[in-house]
DSSP file (Angstrom, degrees, kcal/mol; ACC not computed):
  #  RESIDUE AA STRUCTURE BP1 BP2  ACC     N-H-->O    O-->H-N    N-H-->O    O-->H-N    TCO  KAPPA ALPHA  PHI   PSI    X-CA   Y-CA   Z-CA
    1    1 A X              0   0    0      0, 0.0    25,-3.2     0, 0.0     2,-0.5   0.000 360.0 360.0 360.0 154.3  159.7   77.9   38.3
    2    2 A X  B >   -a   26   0A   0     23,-0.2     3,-1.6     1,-0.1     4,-0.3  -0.915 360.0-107.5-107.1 133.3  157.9   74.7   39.4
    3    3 A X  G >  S+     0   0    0     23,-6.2     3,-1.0    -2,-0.5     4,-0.3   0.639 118.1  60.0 -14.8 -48.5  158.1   73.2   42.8
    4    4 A X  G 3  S+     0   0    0      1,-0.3    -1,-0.3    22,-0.2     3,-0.1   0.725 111.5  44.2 -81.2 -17.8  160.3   70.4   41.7
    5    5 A X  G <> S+     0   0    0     -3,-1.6     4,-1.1     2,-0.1     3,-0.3   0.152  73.1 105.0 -91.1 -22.3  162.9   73.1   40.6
    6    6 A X  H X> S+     0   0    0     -3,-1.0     4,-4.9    -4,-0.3     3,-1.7   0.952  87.0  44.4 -48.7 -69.6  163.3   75.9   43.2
    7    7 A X  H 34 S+     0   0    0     -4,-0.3     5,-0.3     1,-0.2    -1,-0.2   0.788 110.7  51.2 -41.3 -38.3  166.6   74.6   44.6
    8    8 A X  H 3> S+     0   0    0     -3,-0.3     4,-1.0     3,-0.2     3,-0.2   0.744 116.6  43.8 -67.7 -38.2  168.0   74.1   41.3
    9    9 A X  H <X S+     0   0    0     -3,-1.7     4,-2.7    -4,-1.1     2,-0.5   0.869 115.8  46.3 -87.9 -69.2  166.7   78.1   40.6
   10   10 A X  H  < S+     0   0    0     -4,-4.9    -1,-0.3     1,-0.3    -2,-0.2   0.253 113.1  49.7 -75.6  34.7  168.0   79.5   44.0
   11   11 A X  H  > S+     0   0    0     -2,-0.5     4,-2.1    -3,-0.2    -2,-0.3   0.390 111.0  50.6-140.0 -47.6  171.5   77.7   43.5
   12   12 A X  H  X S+     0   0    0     -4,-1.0     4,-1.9    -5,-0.3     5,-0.2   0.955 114.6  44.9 -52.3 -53.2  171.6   79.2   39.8
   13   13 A X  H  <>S+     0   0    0     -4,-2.7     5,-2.8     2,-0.2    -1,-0.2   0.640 107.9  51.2 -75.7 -11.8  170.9   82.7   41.4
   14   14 A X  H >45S+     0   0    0     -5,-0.3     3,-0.7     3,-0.2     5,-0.2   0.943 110.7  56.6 -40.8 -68.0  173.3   82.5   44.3
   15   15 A X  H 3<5S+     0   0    0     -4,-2.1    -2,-0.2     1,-0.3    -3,-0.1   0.869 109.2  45.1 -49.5 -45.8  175.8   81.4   41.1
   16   16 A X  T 3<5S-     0   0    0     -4,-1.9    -1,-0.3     1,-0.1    -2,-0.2   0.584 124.4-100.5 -70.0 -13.0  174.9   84.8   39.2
   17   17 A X  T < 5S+     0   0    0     -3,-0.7    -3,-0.2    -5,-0.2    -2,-0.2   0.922  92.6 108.0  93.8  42.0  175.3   87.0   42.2
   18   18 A X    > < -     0   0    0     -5,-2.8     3,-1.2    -6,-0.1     2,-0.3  -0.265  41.4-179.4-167.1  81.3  171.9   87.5   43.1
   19   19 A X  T 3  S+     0   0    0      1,-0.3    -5,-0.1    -5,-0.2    -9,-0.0  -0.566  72.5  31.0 -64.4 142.6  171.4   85.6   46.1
   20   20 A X  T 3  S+     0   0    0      1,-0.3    -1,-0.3    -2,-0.3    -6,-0.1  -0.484  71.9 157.0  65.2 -36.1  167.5   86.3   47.0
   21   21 A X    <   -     0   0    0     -3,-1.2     2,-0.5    -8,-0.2    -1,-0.3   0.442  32.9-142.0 -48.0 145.5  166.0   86.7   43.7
   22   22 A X        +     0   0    0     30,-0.0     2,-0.2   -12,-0.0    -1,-0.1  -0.913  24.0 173.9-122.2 136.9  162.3   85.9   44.0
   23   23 A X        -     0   0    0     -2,-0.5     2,-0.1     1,-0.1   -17,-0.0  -0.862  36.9 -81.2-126.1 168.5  160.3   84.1   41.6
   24   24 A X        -     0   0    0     -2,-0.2     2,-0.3    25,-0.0    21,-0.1  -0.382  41.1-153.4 -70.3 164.6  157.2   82.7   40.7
   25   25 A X        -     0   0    0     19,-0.2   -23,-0.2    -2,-0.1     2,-0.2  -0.807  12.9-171.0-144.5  96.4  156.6   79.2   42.1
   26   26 A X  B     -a    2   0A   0    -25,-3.2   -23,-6.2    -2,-0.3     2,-0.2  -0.608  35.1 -87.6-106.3-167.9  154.5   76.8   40.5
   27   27 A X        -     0   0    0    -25,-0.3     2,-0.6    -2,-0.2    -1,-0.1  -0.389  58.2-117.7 -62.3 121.5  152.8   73.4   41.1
   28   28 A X  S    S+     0   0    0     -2,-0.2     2,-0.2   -26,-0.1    -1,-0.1  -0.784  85.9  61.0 -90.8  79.3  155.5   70.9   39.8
   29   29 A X        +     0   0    0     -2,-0.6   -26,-0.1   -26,-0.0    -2,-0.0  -0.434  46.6 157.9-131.2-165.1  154.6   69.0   37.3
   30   30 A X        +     0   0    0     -2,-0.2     3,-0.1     2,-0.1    -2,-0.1   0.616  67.8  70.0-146.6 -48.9  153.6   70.8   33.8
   31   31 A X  S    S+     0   0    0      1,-0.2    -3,-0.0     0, 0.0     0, 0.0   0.893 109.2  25.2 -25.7 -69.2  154.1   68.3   31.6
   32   32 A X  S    S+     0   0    0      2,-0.0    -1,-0.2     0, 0.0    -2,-0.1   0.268  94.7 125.6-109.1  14.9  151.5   66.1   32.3
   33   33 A X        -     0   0    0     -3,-0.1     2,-0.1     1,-0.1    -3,-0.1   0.000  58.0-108.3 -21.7 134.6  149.2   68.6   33.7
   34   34 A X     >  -     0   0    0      1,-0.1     4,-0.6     0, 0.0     5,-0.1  -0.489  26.0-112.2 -94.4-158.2  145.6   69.2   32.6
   35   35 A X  H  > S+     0   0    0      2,-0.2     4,-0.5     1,-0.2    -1,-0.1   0.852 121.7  52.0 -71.8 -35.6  144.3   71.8   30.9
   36   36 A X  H >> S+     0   0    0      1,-0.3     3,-1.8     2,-0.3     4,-1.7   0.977 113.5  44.1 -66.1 -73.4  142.4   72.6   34.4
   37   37 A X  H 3> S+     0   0    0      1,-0.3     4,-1.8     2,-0.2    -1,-0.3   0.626 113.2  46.7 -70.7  -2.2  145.5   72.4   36.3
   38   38 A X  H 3X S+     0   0    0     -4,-0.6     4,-1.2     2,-0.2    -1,-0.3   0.713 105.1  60.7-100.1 -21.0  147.7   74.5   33.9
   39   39 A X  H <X S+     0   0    0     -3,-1.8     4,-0.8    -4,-0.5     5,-0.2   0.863 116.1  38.0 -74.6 -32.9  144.9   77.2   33.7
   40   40 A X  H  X S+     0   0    0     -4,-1.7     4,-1.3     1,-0.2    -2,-0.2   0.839 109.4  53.9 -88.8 -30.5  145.5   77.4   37.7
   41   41 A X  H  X S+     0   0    0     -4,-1.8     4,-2.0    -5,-0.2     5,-0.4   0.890 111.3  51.6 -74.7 -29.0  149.0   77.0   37.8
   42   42 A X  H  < S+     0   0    0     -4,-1.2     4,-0.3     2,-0.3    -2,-0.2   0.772 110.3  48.1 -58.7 -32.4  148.9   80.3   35.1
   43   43 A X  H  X S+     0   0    0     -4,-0.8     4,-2.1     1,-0.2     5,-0.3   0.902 113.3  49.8 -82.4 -30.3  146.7   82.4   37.3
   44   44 A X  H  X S+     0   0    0     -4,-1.3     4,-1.0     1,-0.3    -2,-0.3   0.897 105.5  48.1 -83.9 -25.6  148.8   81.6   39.7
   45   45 A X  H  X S+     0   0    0     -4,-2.0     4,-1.8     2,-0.2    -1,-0.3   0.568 116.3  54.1 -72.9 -17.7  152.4   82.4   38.0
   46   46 A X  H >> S+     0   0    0     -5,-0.4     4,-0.6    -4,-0.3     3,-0.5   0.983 105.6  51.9 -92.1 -56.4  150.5   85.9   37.1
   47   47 A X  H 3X S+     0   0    0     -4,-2.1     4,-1.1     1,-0.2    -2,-0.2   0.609 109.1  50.7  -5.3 -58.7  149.7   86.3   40.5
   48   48 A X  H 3< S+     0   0    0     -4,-1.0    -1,-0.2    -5,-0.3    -2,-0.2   0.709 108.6  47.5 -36.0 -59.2  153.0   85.9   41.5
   49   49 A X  H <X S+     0   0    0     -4,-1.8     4,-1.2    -3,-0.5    -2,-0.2   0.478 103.3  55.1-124.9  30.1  154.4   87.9   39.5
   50   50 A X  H  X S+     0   0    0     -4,-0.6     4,-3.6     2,-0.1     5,-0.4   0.880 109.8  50.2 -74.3 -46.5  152.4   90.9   39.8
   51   51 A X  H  < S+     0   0    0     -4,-1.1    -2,-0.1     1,-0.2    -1,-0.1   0.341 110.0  53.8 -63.2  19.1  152.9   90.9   43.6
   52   52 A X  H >> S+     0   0    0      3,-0.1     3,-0.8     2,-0.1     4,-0.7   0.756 116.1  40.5-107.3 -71.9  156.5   90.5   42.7
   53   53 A X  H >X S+     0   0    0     -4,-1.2     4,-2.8     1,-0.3     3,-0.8   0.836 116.3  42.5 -24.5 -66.3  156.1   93.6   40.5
   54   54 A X  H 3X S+     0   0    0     -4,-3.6     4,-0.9     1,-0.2    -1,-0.3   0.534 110.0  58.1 -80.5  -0.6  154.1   95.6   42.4
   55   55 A X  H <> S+     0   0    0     -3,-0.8     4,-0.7    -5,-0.4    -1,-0.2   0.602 108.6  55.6 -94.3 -21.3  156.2   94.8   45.7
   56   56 A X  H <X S+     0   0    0     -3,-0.8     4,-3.8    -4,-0.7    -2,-0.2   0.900 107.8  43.8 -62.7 -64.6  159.2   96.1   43.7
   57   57 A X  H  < S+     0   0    0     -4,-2.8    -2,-0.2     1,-0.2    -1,-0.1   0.874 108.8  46.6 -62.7 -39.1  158.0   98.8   43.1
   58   58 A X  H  < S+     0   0    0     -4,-0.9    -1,-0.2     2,-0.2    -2,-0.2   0.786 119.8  60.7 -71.7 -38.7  156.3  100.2   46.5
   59   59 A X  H  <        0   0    0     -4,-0.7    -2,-0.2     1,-0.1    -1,-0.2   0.855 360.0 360.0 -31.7 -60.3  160.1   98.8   47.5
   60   60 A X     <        0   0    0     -4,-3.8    -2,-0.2     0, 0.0    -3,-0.2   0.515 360.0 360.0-139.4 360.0  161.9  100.8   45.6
């Protein structure tokens, strides 16, 4: 998900019954991005959602 989008994201998962759900969060916008900043917003959605992963798991 991109910055500009989070509410939009947690108001969707509320609606599905799964109020908390965590996601990645990047830098909003993507579109007009450069290559630079989309190679960092990528490490950073991978980043994300390892710790997501691996926080799951040691969780649960």
């Amino acid at each position: 998900m991109t910055t500009g989008f989070v509410d939009a994201a947690e108001i969707m998962a509320r609606a599905c019954g799964l109020a908390g759900y965590r996601f990645a969060v990047i830098e909003h916008p993507v579109a007009s991005a450069t290559d630079e900043q989309l190679r960092e917003r990528a490490v950073a959605a991978v980043t994300q959602g390892l710790d997501l992963l691996l926080m799951d798991r040691l969780d649960g």
